[in-house]
C-alpha positions, 0 to 999 in steps of 0.5 A: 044247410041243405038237407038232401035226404028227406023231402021239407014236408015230410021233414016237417011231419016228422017233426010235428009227430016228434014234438007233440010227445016230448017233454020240454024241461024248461017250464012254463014259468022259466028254466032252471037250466044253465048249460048242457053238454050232449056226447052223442053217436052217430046214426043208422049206417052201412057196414064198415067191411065185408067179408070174403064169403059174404053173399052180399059183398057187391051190395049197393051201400048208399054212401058207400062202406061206413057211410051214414044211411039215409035213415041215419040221417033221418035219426039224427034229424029226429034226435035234434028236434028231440033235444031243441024241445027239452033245450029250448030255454038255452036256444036263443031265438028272435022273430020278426012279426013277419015270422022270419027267426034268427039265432044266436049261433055264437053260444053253440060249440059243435065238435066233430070227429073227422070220420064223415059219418059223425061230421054228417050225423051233426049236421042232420042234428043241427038241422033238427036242434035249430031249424034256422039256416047256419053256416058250414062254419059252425061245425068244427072237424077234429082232424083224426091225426089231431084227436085226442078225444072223440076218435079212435084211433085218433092223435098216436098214443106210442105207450098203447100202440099195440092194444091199439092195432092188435086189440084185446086178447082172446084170453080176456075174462070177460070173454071166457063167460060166453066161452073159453077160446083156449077151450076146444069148444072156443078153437072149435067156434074159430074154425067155423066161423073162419071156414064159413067167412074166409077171415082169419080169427085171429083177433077179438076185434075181426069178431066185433067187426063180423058182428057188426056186419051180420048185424047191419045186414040183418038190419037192412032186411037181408037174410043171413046165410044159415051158418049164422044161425048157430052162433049169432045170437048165443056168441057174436052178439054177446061177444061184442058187448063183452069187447066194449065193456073190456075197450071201454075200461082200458087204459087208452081209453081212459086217456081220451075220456079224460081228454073229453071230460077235461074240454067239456068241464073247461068250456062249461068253467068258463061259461060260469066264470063269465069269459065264455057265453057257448052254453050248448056243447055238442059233440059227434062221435062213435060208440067207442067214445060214448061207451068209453064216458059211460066207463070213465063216469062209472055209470055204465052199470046203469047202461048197456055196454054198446051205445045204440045209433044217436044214444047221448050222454048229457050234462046238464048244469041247472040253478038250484037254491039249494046249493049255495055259490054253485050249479046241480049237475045232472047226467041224463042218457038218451038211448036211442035218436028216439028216446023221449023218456031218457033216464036219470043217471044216479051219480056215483058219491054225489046224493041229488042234488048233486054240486057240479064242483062236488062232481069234478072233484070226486072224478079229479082222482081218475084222470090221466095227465094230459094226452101227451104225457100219458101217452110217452113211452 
């Protein structure tokens, strides 16, 4: 695949900083390592909206609202090579003495949501992942009417259509710890922040979403309008990281990671059983559905509530003699496209070395039945 957004020597260079000071987990005298499964979120974008009186409605966004920025697809590209340094045992690479390699593209799965800023984060990844030409083929696109698992809202869910339109409330506990909208003090906030941006405040999710904007603004080196200096860092902030800890626990939530887990740990089943060989599962999404794993795992307490652009939650199954007829599962979380120091995820109930069945069957209680059933009114 071309990659249009940086030239090859500069993707080259960026490449060799990168690699120089990563570690490569699989070791000089041979890997442990026997498959991994990388839920990761998309890269640096532009904002998904603007508002009425924002002074930078006409802003020439590359791509366009939403899109993919040219940094996001140099993120991604960087987080790839990252994570074909720590994978390399799993990659497997053939070289002719003329120095011309090929790869075995069949033991790769890639999932992507529909949305195109995941479909073109992938694509900079693999890049970076194999650095060998491989097919558009490769990619596969969860079509959103489809999704059950990486995008929201994907496949309708009737028994939770409401939370999904409206959102959360603004009555949520979680919220009243940075304030009480019931208060004056909250109406009072509403107000200004509807005077001063033509939206109407009637829902947690416009203040995600302004957030999301002033950010990204911010970001990109555009100087906020003076209103924001009052209530960006000490409410908006604060008040989105809420949102994703209140979206992330929710039931409808829940539905999708357990529709995640139960693809992951089916391939990864399959692959020890012998009747699959894919042992490189990756899978493009948004923060909602990494915050929303993070949750579903209960590990979010050693995370923060908004996953970053590129942040990944990783299973890793590797052999180990101490466990007898089965695999250690290992949780590794990449904060950010350029985290060469990702931290071990301590696994709830399950003492390192932790069996990867003892790890499926202790997260058994907390799944919802099948998308369809737990989504029927």
């Amino acid at each position: 695949m071309a990659f249009n957004h940086l030239s090859i020597r500069n993707l080259m260079l960026f490449g060799l900083l990168i690699l120089s000071g990563v570690d490569d987990i699989s070791g000089t005298t041979g890997s442990t390592l026997k498959a991994v499964s990388m839920l990761f979120r998309h890269g640096d974008r532009s904002p998904t909206m603007s508002y009425p009186l924002d002074p930078y409605h006409d802003y020439p966004w590359p791509g366009g609202y939403g899109a993919l920025s040219p940094r996001g697809f140099n993120e991604l590209f960087g987080s790839g090579l990252i994570k074909s340094t720590r994978y390399s045992s799993l990659l497997s690479i053939n070289c002719d003495t003329d120095a011309t390699c090929t790869m075995d593209l069949d033991k790769i799965l890639v999932l992507s949501s529909a949305i195109q800023r995941c479909v073109d984060s992938v694509q900079s990844f693999l890049n970076g992942f194999v650095r060998v030409d491989w097919p558009s083929s490769l990619v596969n696109v969860i079509p959103q009417d489809q999704d059950e698992m990486l995008a929201a809202p994907g496949k309708p869910c009737p028994k939770y259509e409401d939370i999904i339109t409206t959102g959360v409330g603004f009555d949520e506990p979680e919220f009243k710890t940075i304030i009480d909208f019931e208060s004056t003090e909250g109406q009072e906030l509403l107000d200004y922040l509807q005077n001063n941006t033509g939206l109407t405040m009637d829902s947690p999710i416009i203040l995600l979403l302004l957030e999301d904007t002033l950010l990204i603004e911010k970001d990109n080196n555009l100087q906020l309008p003076a209103w924001t200096d009052s209530v960006f860092e000490q409410y908006l902030v604060p008040l989105t990281s809420a949102f994703f800890d209140i979206s992330g626990s929710s039931e409808y939530t829940k539905i999708r990671s357990s529709a995640l887990f139960r693809d992951m740990t089916t391939r990864l089943d399959n692959l020890i059983a012998g009747s699959d060989d894919q042992n490189i599962l990756l899978y493009s999404a948004h923060d909602a559905t990494v915050a929303g794993m993070l949750h579903f795992l209960e590990v979010r307490d050693q995370t923060v509530a908004r996953p970053t652009y590129a942040a990944s939650i990783n299973v890793e199954l590797h052999e180990n003699q101490d466990i007898v007829d089965d695999y250690e599962v290992k949780l590794i979380y990449f904060a950010s496209y350029d985290d060469q120091n990702p931290i071990e995820i301590d696994i709830p109930d399950c003492q390192a070395p932790c069996p990867y069945k003892l790890f499926k069957s202790n997260i058994q209680p907390r799944l919802t039945p099948d998308y369809e059933t737990a989504c029927s009114q």
